[in-house]
Backbone bond lengths (Angstrom), bond angles and torsions (degrees), N, CA, C in turn:
res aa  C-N    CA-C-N  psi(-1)  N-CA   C-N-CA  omega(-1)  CA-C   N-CA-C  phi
1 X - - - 1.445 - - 1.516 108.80 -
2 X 1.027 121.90 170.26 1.315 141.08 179.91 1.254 108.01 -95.67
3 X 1.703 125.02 139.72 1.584 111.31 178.69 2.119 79.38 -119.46
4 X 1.439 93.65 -165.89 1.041 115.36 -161.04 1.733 86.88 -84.28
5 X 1.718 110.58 146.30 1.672 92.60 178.10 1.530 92.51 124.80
6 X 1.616 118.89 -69.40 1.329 145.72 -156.29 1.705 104.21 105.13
7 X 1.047 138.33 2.14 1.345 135.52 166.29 1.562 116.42 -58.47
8 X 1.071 115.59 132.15 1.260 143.89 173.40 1.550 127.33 -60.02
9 X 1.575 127.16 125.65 1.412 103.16 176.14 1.518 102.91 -173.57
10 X 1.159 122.85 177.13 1.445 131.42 -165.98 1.771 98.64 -107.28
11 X 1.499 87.29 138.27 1.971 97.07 169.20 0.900 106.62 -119.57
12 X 1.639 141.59 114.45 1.302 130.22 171.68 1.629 100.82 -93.62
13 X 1.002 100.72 142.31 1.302 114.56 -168.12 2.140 119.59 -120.87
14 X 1.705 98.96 6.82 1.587 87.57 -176.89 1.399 75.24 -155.91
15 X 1.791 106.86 156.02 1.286 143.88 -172.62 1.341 113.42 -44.07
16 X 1.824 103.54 -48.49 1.580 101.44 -164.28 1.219 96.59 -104.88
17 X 1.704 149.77 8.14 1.000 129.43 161.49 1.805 97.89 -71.96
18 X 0.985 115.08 -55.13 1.689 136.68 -167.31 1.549 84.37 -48.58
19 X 0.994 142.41 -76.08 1.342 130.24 -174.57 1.391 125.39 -62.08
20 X 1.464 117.72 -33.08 1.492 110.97 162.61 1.634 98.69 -56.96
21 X 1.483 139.27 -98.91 1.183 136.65 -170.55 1.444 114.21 -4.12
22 X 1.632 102.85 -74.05 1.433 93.85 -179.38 1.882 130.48 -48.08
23 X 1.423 115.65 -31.16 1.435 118.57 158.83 0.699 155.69 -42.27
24 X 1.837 97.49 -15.07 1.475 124.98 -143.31 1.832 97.06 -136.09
25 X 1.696 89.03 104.77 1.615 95.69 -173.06 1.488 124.81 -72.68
26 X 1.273 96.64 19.03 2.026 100.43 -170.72 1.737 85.29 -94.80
27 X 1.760 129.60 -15.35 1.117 121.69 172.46 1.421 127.89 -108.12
28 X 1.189 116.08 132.43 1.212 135.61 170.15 0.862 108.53 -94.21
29 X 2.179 107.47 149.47 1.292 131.55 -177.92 1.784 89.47 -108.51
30 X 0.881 121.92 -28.21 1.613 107.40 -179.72 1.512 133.16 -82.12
31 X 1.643 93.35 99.20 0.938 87.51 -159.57 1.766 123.91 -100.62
32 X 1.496 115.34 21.40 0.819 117.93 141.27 2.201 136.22 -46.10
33 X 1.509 90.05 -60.64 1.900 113.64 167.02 1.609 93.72 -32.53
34 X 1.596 100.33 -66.41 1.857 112.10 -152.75 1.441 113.31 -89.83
35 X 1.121 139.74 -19.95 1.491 139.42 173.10 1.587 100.44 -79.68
36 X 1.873 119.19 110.20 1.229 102.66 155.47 1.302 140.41 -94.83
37 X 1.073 117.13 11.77 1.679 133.10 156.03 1.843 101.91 -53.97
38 X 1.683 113.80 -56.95 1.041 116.97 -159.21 1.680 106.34 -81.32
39 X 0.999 92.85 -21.70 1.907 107.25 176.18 1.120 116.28 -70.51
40 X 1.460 115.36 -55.22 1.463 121.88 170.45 1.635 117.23 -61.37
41 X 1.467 117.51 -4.09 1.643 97.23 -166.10 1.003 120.16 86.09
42 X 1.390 134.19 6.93 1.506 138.52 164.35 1.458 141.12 -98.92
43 X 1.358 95.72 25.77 1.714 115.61 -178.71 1.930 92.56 -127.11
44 X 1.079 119.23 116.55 1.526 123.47 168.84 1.174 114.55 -55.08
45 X 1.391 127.15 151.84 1.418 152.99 -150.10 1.523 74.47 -99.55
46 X 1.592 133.33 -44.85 1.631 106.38 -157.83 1.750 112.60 -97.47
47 X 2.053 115.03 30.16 0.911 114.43 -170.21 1.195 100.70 -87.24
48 X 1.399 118.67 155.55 2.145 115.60 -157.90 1.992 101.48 -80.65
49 X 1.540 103.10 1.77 1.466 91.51 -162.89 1.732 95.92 -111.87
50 X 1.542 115.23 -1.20 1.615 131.81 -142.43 2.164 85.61 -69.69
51 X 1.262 110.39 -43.35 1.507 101.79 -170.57 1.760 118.19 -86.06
52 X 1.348 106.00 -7.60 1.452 95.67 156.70 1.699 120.72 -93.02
53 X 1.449 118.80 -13.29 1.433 127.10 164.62 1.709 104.40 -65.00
54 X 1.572 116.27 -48.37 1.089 110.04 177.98 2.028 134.76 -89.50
55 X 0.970 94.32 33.92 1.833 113.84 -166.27 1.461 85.69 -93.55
56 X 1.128 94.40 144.59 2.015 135.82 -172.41 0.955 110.08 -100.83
57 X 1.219 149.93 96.87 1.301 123.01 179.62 1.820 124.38 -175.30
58 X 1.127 160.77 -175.49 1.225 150.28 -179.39 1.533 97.08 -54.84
59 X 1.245 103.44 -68.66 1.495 121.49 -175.10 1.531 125.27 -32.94
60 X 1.431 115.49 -22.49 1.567 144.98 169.28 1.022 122.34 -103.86
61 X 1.813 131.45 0.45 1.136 126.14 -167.05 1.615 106.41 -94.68
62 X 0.924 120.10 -151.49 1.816 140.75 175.68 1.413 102.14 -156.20
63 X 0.963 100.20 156.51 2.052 132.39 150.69 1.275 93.62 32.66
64 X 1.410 129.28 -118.35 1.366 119.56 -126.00 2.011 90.74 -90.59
65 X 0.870 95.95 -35.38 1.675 134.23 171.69 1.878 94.89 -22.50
66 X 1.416 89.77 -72.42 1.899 98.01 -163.60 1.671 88.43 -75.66
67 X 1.232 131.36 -70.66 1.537 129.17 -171.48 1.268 91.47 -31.73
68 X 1.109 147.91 -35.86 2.033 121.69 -142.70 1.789 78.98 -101.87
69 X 1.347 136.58 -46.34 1.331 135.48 179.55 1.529 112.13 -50.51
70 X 1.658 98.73 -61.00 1.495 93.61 -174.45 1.397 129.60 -69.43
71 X 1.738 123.18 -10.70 1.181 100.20 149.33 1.379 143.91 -106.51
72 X 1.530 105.56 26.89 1.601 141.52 177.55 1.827 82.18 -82.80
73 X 1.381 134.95 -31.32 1.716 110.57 177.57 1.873 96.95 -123.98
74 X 1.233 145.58 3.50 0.918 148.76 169.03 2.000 119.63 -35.08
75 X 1.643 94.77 -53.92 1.454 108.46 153.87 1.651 124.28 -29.12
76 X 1.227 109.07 -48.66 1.571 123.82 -145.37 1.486 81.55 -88.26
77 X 1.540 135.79 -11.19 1.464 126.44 -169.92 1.208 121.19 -119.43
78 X 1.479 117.21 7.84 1.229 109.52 -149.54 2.301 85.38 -85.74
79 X 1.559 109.76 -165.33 1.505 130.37 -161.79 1.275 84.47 -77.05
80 X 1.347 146.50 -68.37 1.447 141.09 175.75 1.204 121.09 -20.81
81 X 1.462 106.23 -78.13 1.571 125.13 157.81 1.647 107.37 -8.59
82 X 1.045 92.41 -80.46 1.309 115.47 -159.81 1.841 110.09 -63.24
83 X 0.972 126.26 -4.29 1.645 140.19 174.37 1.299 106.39 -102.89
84 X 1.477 123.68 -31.64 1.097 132.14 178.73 1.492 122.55 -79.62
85 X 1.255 90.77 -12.27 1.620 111.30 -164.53 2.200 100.57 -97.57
86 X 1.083 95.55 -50.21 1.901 120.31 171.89 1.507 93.44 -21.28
87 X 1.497 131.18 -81.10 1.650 116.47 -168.42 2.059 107.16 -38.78
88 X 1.268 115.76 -68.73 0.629 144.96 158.00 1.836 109.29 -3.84
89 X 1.132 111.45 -90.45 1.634 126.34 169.02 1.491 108.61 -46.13
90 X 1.257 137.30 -30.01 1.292 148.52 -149.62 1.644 97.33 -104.70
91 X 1.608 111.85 -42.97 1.623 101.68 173.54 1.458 106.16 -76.27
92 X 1.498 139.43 -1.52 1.311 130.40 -168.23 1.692 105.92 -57.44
């Protein structure tokens, strides 16, 4: 698809493609590393999409990278958590 800009990019659009991809270590979510437009400095700081291309985070990592994050918050999710959490969610 086309994003706003004229930049180029993939929409996955169903469950089990989105989960095959993600399984599949020849792909990266970071797309800072893998975009070389965005690597090189050639996408503007004032493009409206420039700070979700550039976000830090589990969600952007790879391999050993996201595992050492994700179970640094893994805790915070487990079935306990999450019952404990219910009063809480319910006054939102």
């Amino acid at each position: 698809m086309e994003l706003h800009g004229g930049y180029t990019a993939w929409s996955v659009t169903s469950y089990e493609a989105a989960k095959q991809l993600l399984m599949d270590p020849r792909i990266s979510k970071n797309t800072k590393a893998h975009w070389p437009e965005f690597r090189d400095g050639n996408v503007p700081q004032d493009w409206e999409l420039y700070t979700w291309v550039a976000m830090d985070n589990m969600q952007t990592r790879d391999g050993k990278e996201h595992d050492r994050l994700r179970k640094l918050v893994a805790p915070a999710f487990t079935g306990r958590q999450a019952v404990k959490s219910r009063p809480i969610m319910r006054r939102s």
